[in-house]
mmCIF file of the N, C-alpha and C atoms, coordinates in Angstrom:
data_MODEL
# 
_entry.id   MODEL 
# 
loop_
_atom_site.group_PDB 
_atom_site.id 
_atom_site.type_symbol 
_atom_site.label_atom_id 
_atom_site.label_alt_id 
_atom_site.label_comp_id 
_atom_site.label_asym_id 
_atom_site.label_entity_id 
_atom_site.label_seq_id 
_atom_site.pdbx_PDB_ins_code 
_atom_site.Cartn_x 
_atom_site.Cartn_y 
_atom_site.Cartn_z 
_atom_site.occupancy 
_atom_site.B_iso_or_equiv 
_atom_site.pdbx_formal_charge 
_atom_site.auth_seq_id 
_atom_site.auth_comp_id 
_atom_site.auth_asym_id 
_atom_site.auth_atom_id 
_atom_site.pdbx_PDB_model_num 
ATOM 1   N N  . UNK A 1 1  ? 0.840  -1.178 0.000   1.00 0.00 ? 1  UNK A N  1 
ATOM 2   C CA . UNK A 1 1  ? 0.000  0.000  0.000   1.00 0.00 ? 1  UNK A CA 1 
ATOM 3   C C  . UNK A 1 1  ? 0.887  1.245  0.000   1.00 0.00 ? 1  UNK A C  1 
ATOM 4   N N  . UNK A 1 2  ? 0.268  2.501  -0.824  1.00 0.00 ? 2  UNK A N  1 
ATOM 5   C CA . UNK A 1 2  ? 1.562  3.432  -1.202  1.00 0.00 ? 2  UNK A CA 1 
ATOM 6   C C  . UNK A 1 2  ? 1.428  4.274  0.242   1.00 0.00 ? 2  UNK A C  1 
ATOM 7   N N  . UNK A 1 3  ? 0.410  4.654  1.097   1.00 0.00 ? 3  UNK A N  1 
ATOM 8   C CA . UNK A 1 3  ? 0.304  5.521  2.091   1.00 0.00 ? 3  UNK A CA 1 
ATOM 9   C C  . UNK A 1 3  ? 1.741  4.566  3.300   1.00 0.00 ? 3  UNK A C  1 
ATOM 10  N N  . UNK A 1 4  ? 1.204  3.172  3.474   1.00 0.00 ? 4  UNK A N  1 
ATOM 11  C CA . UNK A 1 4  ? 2.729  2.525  4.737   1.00 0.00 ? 4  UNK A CA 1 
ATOM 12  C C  . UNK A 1 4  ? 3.823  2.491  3.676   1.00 0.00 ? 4  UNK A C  1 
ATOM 13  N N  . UNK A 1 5  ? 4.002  2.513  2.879   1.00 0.00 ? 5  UNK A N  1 
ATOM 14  C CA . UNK A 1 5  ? 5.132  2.594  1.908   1.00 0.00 ? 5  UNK A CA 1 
ATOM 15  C C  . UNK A 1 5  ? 6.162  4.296  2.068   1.00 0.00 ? 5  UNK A C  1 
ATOM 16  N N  . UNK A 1 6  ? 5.016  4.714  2.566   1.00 0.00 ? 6  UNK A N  1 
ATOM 17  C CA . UNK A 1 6  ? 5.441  6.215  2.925   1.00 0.00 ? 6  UNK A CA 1 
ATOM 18  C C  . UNK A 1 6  ? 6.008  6.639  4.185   1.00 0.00 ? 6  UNK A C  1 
ATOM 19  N N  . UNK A 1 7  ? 5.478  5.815  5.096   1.00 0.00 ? 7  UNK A N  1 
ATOM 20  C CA . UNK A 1 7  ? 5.895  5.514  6.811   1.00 0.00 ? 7  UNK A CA 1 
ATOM 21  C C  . UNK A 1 7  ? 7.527  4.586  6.836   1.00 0.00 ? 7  UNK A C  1 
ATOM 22  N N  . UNK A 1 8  ? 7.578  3.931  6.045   1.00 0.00 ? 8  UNK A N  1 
ATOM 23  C CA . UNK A 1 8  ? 9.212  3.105  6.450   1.00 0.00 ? 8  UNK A CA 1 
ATOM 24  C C  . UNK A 1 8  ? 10.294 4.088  6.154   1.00 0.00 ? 8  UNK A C  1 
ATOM 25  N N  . UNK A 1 9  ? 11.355 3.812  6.283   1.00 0.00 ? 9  UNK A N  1 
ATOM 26  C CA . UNK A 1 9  ? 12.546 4.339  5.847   1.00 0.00 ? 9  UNK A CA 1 
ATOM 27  C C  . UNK A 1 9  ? 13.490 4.198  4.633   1.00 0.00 ? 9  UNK A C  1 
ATOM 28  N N  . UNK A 1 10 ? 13.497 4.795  3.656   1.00 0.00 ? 10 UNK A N  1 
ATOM 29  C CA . UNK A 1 10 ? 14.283 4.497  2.894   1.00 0.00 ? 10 UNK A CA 1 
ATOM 30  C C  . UNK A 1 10 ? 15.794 3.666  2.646   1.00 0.00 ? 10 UNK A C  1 
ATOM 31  N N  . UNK A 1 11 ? 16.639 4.016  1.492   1.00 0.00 ? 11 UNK A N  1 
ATOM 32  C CA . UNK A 1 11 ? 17.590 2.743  1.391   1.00 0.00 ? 11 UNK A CA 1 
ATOM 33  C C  . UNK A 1 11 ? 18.780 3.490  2.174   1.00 0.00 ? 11 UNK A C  1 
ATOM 34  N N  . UNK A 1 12 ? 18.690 4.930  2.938   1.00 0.00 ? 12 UNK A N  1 
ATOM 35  C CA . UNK A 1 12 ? 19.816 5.225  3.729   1.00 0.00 ? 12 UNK A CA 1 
ATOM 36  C C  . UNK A 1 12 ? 19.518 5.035  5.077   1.00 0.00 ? 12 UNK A C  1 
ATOM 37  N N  . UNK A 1 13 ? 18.280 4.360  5.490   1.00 0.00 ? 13 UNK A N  1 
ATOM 38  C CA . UNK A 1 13 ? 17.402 4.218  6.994   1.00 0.00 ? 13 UNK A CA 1 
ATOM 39  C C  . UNK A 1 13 ? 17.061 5.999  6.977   1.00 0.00 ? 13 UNK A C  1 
ATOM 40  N N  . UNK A 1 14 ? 16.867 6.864  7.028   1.00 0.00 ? 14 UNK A N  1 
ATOM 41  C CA . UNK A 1 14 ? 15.794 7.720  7.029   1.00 0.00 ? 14 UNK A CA 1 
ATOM 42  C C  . UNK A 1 14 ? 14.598 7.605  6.882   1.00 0.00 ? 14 UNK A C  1 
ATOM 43  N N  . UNK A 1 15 ? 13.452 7.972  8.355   1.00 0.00 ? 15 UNK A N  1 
ATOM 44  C CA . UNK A 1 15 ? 12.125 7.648  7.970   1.00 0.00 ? 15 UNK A CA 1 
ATOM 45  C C  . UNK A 1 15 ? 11.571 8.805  7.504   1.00 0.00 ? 15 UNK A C  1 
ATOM 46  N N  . UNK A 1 16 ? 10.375 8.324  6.250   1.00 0.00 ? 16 UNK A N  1 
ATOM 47  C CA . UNK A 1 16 ? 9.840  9.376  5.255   1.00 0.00 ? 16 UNK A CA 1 
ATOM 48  C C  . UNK A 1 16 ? 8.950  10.291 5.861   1.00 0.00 ? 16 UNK A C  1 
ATOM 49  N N  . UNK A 1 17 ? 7.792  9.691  6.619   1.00 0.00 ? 17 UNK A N  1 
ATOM 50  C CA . UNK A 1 17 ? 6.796  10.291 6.959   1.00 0.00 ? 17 UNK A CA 1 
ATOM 51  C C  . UNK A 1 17 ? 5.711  9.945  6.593   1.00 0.00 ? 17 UNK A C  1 
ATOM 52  N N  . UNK A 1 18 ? 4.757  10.612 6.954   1.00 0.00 ? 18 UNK A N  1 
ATOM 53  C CA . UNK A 1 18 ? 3.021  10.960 6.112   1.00 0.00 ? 18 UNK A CA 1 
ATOM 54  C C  . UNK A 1 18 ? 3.233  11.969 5.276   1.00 0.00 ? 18 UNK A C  1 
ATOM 55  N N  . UNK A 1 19 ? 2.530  12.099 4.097   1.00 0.00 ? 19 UNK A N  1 
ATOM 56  C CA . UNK A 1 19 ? 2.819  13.121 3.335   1.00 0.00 ? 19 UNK A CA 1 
ATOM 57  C C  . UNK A 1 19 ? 1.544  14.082 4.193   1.00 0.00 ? 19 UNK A C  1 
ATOM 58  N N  . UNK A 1 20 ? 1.868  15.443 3.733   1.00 0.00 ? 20 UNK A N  1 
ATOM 59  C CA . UNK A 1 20 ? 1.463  16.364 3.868   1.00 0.00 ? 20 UNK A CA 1 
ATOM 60  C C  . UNK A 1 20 ? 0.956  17.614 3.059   1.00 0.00 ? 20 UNK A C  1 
ATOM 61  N N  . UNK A 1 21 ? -0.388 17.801 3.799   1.00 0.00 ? 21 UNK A N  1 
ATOM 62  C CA . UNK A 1 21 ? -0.843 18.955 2.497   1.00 0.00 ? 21 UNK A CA 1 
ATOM 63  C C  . UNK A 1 21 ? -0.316 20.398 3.003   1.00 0.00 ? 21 UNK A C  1 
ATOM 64  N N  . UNK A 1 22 ? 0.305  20.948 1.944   1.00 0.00 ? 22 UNK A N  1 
ATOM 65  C CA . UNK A 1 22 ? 0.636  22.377 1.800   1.00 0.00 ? 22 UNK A CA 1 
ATOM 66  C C  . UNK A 1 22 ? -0.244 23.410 1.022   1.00 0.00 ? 22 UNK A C  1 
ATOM 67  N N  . UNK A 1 23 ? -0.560 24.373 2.072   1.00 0.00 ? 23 UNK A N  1 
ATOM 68  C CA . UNK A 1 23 ? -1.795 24.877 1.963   1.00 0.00 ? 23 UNK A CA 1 
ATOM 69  C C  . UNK A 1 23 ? -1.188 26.370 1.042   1.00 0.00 ? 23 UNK A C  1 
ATOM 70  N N  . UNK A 1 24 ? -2.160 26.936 0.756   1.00 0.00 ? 24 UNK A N  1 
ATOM 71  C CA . UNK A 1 24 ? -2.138 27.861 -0.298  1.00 0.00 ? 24 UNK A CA 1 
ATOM 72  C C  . UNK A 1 24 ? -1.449 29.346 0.577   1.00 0.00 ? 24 UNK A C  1 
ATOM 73  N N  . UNK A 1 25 ? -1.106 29.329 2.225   1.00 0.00 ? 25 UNK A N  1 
ATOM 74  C CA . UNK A 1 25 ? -0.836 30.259 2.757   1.00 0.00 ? 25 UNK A CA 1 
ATOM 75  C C  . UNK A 1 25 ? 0.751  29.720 3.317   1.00 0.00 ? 25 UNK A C  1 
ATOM 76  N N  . UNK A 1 26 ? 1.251  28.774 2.633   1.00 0.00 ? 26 UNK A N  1 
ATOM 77  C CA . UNK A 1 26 ? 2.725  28.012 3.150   1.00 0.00 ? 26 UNK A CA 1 
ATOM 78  C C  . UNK A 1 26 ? 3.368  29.079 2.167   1.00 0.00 ? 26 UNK A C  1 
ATOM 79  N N  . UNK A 1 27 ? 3.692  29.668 1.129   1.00 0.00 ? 27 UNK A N  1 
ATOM 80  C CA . UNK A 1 27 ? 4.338  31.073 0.442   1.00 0.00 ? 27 UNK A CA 1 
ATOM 81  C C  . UNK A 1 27 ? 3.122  31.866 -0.069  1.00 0.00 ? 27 UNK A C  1 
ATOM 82  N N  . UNK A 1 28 ? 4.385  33.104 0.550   1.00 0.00 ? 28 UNK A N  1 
ATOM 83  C CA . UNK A 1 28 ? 3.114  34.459 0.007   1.00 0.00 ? 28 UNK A CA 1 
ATOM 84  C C  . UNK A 1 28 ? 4.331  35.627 -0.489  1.00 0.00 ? 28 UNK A C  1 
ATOM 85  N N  . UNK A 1 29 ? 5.210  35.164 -1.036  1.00 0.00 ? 29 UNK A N  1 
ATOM 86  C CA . UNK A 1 29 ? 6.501  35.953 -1.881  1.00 0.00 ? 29 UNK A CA 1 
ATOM 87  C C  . UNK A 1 29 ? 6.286  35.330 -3.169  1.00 0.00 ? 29 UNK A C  1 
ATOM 88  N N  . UNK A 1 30 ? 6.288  36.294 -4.066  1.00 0.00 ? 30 UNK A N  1 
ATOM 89  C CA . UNK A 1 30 ? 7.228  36.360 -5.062  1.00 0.00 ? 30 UNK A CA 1 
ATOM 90  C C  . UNK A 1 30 ? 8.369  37.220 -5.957  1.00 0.00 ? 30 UNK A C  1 
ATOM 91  N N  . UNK A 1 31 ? 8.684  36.763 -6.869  1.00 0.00 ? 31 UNK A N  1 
ATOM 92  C CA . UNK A 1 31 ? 9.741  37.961 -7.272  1.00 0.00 ? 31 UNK A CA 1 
ATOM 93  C C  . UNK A 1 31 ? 8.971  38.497 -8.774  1.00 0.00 ? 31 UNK A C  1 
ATOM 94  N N  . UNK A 1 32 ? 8.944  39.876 -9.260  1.00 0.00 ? 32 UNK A N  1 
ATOM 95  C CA . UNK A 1 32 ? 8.684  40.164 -10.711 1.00 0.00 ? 32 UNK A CA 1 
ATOM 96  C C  . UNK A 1 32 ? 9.461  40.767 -11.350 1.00 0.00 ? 32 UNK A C  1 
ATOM 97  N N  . UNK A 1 33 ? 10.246 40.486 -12.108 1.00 0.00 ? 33 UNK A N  1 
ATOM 98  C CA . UNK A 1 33 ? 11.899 40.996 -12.606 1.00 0.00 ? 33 UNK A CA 1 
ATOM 99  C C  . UNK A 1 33 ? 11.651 42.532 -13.510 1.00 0.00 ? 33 UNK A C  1 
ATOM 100 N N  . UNK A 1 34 ? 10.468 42.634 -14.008 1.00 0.00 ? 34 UNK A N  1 
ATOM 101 C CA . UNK A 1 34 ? 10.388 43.824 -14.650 1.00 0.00 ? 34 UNK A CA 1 
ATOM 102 C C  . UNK A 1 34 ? 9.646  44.994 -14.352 1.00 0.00 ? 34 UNK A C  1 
ATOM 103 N N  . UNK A 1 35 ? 9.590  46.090 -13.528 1.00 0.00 ? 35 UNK A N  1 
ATOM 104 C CA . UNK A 1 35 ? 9.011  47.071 -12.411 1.00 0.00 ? 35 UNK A CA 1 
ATOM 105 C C  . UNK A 1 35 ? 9.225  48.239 -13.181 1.00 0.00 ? 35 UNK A C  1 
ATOM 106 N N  . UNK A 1 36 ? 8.203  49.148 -12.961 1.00 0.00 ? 36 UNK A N  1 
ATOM 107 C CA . UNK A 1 36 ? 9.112  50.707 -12.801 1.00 0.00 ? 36 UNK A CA 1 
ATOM 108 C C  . UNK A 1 36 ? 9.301  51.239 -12.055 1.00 0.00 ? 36 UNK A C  1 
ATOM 109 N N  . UNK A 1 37 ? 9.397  51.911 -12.505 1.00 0.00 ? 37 UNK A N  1 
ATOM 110 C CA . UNK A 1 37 ? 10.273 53.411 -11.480 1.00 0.00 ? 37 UNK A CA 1 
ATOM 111 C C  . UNK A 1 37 ? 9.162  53.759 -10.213 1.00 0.00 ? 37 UNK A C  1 
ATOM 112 N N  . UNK A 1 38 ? 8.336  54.192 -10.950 1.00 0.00 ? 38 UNK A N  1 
ATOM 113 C CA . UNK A 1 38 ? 7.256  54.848 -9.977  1.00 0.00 ? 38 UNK A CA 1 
ATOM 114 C C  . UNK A 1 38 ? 5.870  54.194 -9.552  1.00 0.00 ? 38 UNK A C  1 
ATOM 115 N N  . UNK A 1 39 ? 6.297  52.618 -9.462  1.00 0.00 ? 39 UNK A N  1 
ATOM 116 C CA . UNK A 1 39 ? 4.933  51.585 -9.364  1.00 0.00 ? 39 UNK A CA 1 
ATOM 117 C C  . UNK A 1 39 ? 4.594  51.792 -7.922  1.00 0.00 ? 39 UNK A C  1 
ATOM 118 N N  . UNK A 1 40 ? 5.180  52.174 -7.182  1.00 0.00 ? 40 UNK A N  1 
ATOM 119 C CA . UNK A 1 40 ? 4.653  51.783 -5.692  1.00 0.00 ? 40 UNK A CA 1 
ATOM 120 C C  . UNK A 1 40 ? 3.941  53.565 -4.984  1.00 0.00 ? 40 UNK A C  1 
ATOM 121 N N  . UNK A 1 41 ? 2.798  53.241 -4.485  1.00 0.00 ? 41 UNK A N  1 
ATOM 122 C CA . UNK A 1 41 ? 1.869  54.182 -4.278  1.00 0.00 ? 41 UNK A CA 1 
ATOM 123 C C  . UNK A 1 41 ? 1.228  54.031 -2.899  1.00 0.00 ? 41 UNK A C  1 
ATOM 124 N N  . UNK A 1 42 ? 1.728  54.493 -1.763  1.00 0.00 ? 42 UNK A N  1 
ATOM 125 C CA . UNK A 1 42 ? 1.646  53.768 -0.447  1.00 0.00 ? 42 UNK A CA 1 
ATOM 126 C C  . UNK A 1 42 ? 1.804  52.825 -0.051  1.00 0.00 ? 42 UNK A C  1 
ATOM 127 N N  . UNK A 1 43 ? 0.759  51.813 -0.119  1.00 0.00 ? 43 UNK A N  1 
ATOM 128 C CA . UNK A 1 43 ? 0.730  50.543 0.427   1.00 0.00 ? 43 UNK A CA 1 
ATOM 129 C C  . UNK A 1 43 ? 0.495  49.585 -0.973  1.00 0.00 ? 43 UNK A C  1 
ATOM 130 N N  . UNK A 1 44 ? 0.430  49.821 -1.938  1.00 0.00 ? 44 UNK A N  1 
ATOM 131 C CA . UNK A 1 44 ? -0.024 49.293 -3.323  1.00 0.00 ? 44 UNK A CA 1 
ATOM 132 C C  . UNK A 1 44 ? 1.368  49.348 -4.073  1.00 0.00 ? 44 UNK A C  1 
ATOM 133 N N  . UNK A 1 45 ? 0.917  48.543 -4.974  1.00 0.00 ? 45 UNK A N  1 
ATOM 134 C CA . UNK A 1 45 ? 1.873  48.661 -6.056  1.00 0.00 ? 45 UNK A CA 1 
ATOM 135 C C  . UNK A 1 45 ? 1.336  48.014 -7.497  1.00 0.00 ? 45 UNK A C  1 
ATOM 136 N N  . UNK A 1 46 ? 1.459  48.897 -8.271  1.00 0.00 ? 46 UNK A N  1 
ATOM 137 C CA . UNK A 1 46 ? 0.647  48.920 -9.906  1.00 0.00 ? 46 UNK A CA 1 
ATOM 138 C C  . UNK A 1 46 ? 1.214  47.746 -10.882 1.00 0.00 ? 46 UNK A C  1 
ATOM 139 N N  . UNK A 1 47 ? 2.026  46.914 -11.026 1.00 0.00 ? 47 UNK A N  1 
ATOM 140 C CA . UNK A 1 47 ? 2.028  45.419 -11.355 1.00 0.00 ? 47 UNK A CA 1 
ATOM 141 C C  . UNK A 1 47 ? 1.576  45.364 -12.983 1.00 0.00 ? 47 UNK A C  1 
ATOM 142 N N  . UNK A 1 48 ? 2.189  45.289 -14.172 1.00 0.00 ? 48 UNK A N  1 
ATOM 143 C CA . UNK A 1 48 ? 1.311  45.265 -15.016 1.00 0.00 ? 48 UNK A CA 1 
ATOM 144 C C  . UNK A 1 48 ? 1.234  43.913 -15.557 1.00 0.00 ? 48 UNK A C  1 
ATOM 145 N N  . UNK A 1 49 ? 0.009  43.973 -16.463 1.00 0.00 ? 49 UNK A N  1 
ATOM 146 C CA . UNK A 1 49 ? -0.907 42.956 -16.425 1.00 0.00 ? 49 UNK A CA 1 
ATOM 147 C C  . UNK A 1 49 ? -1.551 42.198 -15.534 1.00 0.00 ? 49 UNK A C  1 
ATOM 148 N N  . UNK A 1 50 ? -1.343 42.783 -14.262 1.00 0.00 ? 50 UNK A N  1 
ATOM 149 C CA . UNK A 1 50 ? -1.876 42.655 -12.487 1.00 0.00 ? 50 UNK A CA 1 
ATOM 150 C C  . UNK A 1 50 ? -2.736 43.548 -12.130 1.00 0.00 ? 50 UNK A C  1 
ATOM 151 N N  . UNK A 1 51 ? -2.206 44.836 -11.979 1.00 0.00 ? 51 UNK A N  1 
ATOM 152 C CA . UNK A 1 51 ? -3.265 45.839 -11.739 1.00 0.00 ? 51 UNK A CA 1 
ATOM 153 C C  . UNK A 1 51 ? -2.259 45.992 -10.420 1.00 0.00 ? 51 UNK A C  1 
ATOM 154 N N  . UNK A 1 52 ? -3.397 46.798 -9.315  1.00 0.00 ? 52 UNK A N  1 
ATOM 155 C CA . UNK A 1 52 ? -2.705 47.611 -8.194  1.00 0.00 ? 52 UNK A CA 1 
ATOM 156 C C  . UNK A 1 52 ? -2.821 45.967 -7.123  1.00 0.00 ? 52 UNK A C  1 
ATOM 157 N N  . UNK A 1 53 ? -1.869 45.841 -6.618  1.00 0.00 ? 53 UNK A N  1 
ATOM 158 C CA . UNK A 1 53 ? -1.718 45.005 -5.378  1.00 0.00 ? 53 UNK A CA 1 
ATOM 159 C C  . UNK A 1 53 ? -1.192 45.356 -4.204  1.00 0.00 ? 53 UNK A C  1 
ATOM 160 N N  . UNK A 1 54 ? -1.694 45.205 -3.036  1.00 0.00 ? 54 UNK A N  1 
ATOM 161 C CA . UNK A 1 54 ? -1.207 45.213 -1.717  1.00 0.00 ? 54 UNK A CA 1 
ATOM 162 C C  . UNK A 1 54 ? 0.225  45.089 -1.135  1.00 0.00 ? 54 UNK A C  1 
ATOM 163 N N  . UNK A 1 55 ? 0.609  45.621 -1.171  1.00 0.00 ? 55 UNK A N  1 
ATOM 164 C CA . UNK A 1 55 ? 2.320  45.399 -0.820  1.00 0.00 ? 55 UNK A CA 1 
ATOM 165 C C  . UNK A 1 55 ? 2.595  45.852 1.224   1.00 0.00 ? 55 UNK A C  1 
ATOM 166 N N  . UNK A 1 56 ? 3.341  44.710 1.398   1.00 0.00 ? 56 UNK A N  1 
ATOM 167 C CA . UNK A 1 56 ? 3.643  44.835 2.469   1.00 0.00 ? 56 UNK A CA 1 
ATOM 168 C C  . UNK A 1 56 ? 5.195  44.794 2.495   1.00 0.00 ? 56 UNK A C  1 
ATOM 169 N N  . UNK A 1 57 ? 6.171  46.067 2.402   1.00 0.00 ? 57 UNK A N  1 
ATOM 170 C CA . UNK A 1 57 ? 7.241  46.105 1.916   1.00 0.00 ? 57 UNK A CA 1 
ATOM 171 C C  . UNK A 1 57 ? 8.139  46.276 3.676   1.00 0.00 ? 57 UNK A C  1 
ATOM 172 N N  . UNK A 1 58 ? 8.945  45.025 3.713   1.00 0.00 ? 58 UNK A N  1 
ATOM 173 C CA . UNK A 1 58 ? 9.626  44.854 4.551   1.00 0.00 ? 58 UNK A CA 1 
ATOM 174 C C  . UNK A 1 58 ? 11.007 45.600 4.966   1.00 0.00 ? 58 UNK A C  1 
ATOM 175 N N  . UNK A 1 59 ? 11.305 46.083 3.567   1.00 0.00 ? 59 UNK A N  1 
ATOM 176 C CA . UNK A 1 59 ? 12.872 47.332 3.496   1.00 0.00 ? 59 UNK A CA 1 
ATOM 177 C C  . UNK A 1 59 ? 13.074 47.946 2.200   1.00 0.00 ? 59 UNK A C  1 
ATOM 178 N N  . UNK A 1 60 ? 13.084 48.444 2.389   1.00 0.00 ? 60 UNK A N  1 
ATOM 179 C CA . UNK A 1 60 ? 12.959 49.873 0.918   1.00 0.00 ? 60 UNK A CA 1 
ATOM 180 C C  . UNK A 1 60 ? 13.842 49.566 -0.021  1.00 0.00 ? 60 UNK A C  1 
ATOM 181 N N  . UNK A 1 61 ? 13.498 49.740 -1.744  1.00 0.00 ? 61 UNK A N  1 
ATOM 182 C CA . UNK A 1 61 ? 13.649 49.911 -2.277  1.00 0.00 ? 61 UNK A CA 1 
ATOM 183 C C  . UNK A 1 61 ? 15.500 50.511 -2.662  1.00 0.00 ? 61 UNK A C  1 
ATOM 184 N N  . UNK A 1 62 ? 16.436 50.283 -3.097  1.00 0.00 ? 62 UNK A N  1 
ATOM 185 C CA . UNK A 1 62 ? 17.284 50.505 -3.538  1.00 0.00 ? 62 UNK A CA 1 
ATOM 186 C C  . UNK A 1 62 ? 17.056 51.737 -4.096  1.00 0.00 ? 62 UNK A C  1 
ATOM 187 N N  . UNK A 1 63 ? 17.931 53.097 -4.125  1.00 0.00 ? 63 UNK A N  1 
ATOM 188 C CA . UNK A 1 63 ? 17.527 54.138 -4.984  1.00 0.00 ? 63 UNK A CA 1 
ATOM 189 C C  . UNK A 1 63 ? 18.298 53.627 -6.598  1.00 0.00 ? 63 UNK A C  1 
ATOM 190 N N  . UNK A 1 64 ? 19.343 53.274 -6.695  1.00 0.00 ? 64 UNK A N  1 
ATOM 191 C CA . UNK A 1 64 ? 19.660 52.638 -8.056  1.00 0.00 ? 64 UNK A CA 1 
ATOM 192 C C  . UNK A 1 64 ? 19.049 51.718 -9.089  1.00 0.00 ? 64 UNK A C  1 
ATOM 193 N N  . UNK A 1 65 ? 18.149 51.149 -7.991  1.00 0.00 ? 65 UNK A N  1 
ATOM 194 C CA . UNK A 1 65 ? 17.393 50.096 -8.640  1.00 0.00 ? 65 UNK A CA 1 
ATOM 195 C C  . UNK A 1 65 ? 17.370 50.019 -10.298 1.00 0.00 ? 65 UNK A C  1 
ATOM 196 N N  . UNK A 1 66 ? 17.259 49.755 -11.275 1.00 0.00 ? 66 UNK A N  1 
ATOM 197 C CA . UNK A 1 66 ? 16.534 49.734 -12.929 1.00 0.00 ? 66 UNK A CA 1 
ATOM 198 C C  . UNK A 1 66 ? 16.196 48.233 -12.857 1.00 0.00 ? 66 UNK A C  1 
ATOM 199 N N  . UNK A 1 67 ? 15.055 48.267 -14.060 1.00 0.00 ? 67 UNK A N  1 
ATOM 200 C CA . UNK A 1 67 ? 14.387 46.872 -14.314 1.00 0.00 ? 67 UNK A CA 1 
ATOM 201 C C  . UNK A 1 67 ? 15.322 46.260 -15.377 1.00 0.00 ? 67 UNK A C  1 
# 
């Protein structure tokens, strides 16, 4: 059975586990490589082909920055 197949230990003796569901709030980063200059507008940020999104910006912006 593949679920106790999942409970033994593999061919270095390490035991595997139960698998586990990873929920849709386990990452909430990503990266978008192409920005401008002047996208961020308080707490938002204008994203294109996104529209305005919520930004919770942890440390500012580089002034050198370019996309």
């Amino acid at each position: 059975m593949p679920l106790i197949d999942g409970l033994r230990a593999d061919k270095n003796g390490h035991k595997l586990g139960k698998p586990r569901f990873k929920g849709k709030g386990r990452y909430r980063s990503f990266t978008y490589p192409q920005i401008k200059q002047n996208c961020i507008e308080g707490n938002k940020i204008d994203l294109p082909k996104i529209g305005k999104v919520k930004l919770i910006q942890h440390r500012p912006i580089p002034e050198g920055f370019h996309s």
